[in-house]
N, C-alpha and C positions, 0 to 999 in steps of 0.2 A: 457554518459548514461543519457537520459531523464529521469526525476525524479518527484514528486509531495508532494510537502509540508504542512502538514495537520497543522502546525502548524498558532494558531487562528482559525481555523474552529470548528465553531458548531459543538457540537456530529449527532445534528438532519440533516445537511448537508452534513456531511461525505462521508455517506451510495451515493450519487448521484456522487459527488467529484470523487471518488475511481472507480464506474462503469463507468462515463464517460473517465476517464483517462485508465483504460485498453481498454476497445474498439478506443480509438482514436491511442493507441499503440500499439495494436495485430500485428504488422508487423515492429516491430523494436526492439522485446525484447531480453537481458533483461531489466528491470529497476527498478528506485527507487523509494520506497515509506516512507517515515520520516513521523512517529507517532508523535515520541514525549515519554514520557511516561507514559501519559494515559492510564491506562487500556483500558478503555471503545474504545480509538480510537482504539489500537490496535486490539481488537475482533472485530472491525468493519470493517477493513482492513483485516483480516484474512480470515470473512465471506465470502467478495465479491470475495478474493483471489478464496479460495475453491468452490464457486459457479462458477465460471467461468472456475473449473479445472486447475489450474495453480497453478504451486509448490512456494514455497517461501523460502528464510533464513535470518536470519539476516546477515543485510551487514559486519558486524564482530563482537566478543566478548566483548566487551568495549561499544561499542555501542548498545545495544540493541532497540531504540527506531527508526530502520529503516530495511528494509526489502526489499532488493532484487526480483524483481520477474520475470519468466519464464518459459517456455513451458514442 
């Protein structure tokens, strides 16, 4: 599973990070996105999710700072 790791990324960078990584994936999902556990990244990651209509979950219960994503 292709993945994208937010970790050390600027909040102010995020937001570009996250849209380039789903448009570069839209034809191999699903995958992974690692916040971290940031709030702030995580609602960043959330945003571009639901903007671009694509579901999410956490990759499992233990982990909460990563998020699965797909059509």
């Amino acid at each position: 599973m292709k993945e994208l790791d937010l970790h050390g990324v600027k909040h102010s960078d995020a937001e570009a990070k996250v849209v380039r990584f789903i448009r570069e994936t839209k034809s191999i999902r699903p995958v992974l996105i690692i916040t971290g556990n940031s709030i702030r990244m995580k609602e960043i990651t959330i945003f571009v999710i639901k903007k671009y209509g694509l579901k999410y979950k956490h990759r499992d219960y233990y982990n909460l700072g990563s998020y699965i994503v797909y059509d």
